[in-house]
Backbone as a printed PyTorch tensor [residue, N CA C, xyz], in Angstrom:
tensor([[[-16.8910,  15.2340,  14.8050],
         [-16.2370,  15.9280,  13.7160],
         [-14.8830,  16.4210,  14.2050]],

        [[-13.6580,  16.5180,  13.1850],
         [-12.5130,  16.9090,  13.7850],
         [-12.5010,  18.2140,  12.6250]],

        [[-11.5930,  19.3450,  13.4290],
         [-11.4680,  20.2230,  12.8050],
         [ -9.9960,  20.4840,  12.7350]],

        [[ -9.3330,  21.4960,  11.4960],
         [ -8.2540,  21.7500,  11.7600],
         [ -8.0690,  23.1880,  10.9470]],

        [[ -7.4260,  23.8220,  11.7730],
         [ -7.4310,  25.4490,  11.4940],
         [ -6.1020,  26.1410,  10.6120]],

        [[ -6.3240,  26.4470,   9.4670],
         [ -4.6170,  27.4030,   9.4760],
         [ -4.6380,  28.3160,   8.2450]],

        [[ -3.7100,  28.5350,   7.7610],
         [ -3.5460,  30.2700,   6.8910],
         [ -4.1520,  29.3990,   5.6570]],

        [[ -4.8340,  30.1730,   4.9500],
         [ -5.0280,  29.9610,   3.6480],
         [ -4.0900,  29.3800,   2.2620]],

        [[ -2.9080,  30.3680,   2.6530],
         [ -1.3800,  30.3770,   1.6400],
         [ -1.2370,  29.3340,   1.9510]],

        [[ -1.0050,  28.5830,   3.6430],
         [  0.1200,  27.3320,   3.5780],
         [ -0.8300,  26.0860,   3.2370]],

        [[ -2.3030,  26.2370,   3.6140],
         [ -2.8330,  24.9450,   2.8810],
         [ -2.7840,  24.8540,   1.3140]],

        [[ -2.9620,  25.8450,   0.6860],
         [ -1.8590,  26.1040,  -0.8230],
         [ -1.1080,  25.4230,  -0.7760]],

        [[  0.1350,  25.6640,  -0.1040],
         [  1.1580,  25.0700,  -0.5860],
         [  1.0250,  23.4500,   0.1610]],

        [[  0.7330,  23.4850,   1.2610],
         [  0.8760,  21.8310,   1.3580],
         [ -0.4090,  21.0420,   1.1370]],

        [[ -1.1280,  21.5960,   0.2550],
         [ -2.2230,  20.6470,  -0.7080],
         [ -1.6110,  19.3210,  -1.5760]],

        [[ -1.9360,  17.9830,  -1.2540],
         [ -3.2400,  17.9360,  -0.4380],
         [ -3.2770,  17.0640,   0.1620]],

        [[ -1.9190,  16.9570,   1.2420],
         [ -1.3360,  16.4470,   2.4350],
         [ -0.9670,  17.2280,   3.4450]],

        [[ -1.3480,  17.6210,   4.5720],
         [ -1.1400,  17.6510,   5.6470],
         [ -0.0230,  16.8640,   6.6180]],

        [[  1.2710,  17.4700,   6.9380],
         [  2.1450,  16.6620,   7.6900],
         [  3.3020,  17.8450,   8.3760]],

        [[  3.4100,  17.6720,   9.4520],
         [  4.4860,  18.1870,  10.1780],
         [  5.4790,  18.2170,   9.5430]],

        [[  6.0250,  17.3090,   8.8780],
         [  7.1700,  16.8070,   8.1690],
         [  7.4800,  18.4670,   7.0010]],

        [[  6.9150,  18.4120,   6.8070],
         [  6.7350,  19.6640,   5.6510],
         [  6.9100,  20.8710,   5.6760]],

        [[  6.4660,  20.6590,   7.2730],
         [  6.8030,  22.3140,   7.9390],
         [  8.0870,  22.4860,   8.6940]],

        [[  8.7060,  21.9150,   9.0830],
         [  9.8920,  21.4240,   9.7480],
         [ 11.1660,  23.0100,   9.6900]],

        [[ 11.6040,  23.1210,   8.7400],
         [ 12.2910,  23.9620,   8.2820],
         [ 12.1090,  25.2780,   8.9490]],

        [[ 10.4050,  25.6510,   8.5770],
         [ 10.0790,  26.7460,   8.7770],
         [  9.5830,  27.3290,  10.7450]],

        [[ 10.3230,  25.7730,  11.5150],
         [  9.5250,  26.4290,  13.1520],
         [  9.9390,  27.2280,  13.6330]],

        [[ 10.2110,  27.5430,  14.9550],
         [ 11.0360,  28.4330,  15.3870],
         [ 11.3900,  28.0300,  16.8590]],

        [[ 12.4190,  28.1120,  17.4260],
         [ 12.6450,  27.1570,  18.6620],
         [ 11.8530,  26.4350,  19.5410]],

        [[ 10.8780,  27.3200,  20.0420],
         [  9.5560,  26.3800,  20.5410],
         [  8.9140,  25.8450,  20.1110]],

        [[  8.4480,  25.9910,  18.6200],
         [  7.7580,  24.8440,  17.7800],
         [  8.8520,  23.3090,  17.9350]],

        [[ 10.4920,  23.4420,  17.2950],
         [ 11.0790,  22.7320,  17.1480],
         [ 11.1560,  21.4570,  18.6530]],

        [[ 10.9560,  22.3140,  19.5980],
         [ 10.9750,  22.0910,  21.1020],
         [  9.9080,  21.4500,  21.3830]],

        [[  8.9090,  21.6150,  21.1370],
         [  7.8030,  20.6020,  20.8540],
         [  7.3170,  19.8140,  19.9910]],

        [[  7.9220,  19.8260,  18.6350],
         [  8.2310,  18.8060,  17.4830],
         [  8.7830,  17.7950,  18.4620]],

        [[ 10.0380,  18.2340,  18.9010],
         [ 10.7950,  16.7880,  19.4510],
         [ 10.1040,  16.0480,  20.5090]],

        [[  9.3680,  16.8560,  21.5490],
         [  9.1660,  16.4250,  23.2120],
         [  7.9590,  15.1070,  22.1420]],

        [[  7.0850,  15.5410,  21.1630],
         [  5.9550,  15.0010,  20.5430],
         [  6.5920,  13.6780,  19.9920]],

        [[  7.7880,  13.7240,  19.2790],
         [  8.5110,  12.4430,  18.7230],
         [  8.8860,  11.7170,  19.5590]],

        [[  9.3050,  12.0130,  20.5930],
         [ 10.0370,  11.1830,  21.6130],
         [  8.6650,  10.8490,  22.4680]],

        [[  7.7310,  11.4280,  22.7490],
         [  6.2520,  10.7820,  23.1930],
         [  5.6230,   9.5540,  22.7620]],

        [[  5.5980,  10.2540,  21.1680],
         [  4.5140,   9.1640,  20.4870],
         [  5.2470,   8.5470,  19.1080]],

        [[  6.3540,   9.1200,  19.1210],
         [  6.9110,   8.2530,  17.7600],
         [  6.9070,   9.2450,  16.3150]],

        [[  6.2260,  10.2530,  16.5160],
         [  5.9140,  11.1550,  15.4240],
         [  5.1670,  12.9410,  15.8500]],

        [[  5.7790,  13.5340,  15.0570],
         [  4.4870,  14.6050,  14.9980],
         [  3.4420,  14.7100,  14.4190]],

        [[  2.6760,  14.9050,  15.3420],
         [  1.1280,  14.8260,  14.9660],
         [  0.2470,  16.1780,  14.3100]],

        [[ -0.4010,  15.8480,  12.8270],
         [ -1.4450,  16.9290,  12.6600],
         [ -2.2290,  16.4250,  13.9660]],

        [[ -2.5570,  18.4730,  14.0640],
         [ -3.6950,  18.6190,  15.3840],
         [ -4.6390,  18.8170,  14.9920]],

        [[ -6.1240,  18.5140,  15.4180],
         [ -7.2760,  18.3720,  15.3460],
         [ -7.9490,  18.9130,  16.4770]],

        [[ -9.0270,  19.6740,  16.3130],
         [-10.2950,  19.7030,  17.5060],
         [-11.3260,  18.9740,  17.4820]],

        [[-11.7890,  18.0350,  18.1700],
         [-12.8850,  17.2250,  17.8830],
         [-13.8550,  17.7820,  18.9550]],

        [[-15.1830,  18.2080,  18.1520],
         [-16.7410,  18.5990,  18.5930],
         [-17.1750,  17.2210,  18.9540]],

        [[-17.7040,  17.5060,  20.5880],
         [-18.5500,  16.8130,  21.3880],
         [-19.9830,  17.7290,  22.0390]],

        [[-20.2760,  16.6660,  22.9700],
         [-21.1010,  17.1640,  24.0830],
         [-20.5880,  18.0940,  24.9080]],

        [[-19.3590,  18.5110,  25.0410],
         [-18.9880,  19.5330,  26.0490],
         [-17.9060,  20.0220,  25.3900]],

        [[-17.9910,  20.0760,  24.0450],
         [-17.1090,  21.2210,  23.3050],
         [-17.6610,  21.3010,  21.8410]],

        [[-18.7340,  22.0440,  21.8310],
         [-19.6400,  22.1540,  20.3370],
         [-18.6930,  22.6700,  19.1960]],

        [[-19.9920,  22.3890,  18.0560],
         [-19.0930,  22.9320,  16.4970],
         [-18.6190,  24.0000,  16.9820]],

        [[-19.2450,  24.8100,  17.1550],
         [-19.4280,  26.2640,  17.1420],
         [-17.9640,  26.5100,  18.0650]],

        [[-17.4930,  25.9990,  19.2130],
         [-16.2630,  25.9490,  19.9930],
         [-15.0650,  25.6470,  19.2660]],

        [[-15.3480,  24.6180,  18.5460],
         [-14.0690,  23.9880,  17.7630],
         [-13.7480,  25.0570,  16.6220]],

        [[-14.9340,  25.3840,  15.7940],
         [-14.6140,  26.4210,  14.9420],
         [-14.0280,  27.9660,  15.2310]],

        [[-14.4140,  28.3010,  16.4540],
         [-13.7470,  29.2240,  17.2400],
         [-12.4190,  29.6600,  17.0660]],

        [[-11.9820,  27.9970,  18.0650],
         [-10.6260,  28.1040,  18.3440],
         [ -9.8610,  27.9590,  17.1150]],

        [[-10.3410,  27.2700,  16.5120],
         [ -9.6400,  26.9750,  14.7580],
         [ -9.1530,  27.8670,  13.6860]],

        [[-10.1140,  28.8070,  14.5750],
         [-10.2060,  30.2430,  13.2300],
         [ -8.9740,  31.1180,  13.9270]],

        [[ -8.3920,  30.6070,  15.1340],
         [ -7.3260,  31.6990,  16.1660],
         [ -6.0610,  30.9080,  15.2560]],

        [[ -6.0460,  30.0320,  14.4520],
         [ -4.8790,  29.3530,  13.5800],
         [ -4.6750,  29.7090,  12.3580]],

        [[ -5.8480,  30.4790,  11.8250],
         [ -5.7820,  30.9340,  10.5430],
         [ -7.4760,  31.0560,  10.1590]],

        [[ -7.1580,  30.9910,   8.7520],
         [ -8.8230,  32.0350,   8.0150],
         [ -9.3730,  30.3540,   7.1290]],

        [[ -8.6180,  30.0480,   7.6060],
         [ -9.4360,  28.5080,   6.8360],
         [ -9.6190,  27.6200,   7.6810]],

        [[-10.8680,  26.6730,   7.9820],
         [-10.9260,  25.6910,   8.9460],
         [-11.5130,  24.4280,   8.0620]],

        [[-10.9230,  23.5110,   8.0600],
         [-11.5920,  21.9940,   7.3570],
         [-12.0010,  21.2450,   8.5690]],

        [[-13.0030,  20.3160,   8.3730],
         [-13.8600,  19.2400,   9.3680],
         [-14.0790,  18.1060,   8.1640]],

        [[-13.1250,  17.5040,   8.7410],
         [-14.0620,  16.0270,   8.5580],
         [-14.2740,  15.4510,   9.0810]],

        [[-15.2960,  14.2900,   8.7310],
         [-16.3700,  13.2360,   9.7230],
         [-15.0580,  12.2310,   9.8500]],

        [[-13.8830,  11.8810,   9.9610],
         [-13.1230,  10.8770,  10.3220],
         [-11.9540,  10.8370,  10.0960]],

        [[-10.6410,  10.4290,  11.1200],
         [ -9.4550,  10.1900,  10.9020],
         [ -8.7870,   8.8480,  10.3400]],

        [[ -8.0140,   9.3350,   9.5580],
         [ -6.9440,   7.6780,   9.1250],
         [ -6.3350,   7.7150,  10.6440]],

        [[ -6.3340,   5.7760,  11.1030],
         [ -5.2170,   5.5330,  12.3570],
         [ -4.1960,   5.6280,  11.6890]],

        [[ -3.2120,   5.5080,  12.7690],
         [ -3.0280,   5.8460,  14.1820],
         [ -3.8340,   7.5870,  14.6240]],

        [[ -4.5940,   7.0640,  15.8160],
         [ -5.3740,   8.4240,  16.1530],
         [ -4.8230,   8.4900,  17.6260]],

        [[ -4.2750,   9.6130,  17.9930],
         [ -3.8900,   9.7730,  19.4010],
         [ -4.6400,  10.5870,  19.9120]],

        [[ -4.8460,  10.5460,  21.1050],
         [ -5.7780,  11.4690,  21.9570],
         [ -5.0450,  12.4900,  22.1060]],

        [[ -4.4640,  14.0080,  22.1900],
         [ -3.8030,  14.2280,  22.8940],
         [ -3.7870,  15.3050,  24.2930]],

        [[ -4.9710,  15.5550,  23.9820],
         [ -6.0050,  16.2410,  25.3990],
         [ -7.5610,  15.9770,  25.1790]],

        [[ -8.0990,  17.0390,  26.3370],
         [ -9.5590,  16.1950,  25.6760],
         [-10.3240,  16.4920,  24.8920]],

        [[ -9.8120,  17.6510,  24.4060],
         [-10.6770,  18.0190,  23.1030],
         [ -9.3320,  17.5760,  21.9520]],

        [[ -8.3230,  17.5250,  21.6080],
         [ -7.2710,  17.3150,  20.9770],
         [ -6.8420,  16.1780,  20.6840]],

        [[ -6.6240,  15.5920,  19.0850],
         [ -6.2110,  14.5780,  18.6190],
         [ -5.7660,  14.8260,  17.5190]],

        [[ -4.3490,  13.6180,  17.2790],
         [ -3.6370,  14.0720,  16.6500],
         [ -3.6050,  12.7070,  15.1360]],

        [[ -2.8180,  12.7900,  14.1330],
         [ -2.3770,  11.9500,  13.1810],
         [ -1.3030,  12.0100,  12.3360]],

        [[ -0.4200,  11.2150,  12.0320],
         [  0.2590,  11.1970,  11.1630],
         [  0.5450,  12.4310,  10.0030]],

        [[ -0.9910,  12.1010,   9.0160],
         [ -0.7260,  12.7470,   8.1650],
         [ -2.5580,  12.7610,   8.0270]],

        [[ -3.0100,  14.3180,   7.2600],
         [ -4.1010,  13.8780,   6.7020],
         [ -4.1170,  14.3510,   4.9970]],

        [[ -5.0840,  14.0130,   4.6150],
         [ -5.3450,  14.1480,   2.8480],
         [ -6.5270,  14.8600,   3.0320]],

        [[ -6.1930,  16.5180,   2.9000],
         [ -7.4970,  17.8930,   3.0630],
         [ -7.9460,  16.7540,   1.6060]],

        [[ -8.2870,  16.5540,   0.8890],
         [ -9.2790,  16.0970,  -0.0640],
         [-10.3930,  15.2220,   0.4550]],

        [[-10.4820,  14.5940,   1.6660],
         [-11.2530,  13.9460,   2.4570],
         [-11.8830,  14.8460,   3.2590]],

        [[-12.0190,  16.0240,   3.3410],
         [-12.2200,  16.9010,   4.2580],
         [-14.2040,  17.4660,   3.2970]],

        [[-14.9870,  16.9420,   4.5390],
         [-16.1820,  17.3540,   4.2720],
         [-16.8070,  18.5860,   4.0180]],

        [[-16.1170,  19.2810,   4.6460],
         [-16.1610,  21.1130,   4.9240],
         [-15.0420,  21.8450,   4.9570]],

        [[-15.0150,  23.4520,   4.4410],
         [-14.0600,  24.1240,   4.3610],
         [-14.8700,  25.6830,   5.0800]],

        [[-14.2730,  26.2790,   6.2490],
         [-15.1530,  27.3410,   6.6870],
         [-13.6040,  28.2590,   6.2080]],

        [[-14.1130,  28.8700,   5.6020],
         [-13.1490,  30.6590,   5.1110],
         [-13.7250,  31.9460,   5.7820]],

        [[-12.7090,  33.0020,   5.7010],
         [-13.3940,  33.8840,   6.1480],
         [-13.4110,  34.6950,   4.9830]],

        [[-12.7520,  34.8600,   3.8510],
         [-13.2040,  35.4470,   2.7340],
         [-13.4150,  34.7790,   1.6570]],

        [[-14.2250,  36.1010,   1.0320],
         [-15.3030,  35.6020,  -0.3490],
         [-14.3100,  35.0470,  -1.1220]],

        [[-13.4200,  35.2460,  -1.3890],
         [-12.1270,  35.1360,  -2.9030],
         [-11.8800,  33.8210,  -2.1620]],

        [[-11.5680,  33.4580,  -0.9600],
         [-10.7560,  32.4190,  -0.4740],
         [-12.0080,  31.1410,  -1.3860]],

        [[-13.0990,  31.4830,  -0.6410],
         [-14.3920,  30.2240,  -0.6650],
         [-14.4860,  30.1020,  -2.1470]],

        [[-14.4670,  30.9010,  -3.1340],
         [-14.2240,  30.8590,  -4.7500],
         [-12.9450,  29.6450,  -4.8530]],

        [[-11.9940,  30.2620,  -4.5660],
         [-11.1890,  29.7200,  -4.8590],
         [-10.6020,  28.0150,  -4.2650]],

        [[-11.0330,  27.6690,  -3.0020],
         [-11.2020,  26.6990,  -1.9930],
         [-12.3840,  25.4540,  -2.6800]],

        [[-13.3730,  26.0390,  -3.4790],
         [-14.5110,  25.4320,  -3.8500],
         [-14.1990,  24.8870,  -5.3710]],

        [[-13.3470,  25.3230,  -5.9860],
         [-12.8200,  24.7380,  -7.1700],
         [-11.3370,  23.0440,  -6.6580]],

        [[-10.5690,  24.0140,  -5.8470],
         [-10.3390,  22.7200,  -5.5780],
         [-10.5370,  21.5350,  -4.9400]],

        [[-11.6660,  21.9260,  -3.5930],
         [-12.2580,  20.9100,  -3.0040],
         [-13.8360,  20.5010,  -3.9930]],

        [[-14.1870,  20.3680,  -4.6790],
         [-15.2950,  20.0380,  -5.0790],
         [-16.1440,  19.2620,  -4.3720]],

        [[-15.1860,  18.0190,  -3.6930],
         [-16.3940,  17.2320,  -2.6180],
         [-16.9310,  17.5550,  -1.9680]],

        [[-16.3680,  19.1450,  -1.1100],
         [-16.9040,  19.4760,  -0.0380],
         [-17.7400,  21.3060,  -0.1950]],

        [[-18.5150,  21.4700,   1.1410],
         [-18.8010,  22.5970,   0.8230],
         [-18.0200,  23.6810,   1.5060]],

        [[-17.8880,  24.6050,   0.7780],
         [-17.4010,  25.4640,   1.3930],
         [-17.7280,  26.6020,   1.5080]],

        [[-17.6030,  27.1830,   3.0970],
         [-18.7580,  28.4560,   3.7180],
         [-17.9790,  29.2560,   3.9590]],

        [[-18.7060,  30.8530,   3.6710],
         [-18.2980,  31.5690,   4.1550],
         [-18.6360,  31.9890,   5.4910]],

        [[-17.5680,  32.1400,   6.7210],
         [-18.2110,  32.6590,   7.5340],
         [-18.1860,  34.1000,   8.2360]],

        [[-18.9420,  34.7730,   8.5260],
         [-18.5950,  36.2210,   8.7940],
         [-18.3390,  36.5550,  10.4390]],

        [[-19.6370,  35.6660,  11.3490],
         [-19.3570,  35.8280,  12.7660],
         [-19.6050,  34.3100,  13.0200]],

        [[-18.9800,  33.8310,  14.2650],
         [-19.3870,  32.8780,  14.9640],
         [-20.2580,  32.7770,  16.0630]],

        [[-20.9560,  32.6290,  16.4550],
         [-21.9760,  32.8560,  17.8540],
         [-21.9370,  31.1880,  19.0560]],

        [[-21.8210,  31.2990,  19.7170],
         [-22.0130,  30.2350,  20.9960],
         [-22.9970,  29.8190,  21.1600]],

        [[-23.5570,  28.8010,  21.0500],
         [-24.8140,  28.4240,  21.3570],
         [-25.2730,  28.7960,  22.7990]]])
């Protein structure tokens, strides 16, 4: 499963594409600084992802996801080009949150409101996370 973490407001506004491209405007020198080192790497900036394994559970990925914001989506699969870009970390082009199997919120109003526009998927509220 890949996960991807961030504020509630900006998946609002960049519903219901996901792309670096979009955010561009808004970085701030070190984002911009690593926008570029990433283009000149791989050809593009990459949405980031956490992908849950054997030695980095849901429960880990959702963790770290939730340190990006109050909304976390997982879905079971990426559109290629898929880059590795550490070992829990992979990246893509672009994704379409409407493919997204799950939506974890941390508030009630968010999951109301998250669940009307994702209909495919479910969406949880979560209150604590625990480590297996």
């Amino acid at each position: 499963m890949y996960f991807h973490g961030m504020r509630y407001k900006y998946l609002l506004n960049q519903y219901p594409i996901l792309s670096p491209r979009l955010t561009v405007l808004k970085q701030n020198n070190k984002q911009r600084l690593d926008r570029q080192h990433l283009i000149e790497q791989f050809g593009f900036e990459p949405v980031h992802f956490l992908e849950s394994s054997n030695t980095y559970s849901f429960n880990e990925c959702l963790q770290a996801c939730f340190a990006f914001g109050d909304v976390v989506l997982v879905f079971l699969e990426l559109q290629l080009p898929f880059l590795q870009l550490s070992e829990h970390e992979v990246g893509v082009p672009v994704a379409d949150t409407r493919k997204a199997k799950y939506l974890f919120v941390k508030e009630e109003q968010h999951r109301v409101e998250l669940q009307k526009l994702f209909p495919q998927a479910l969406v949880v509220l979560v209150k604590k996370i625990k480590y297996n």
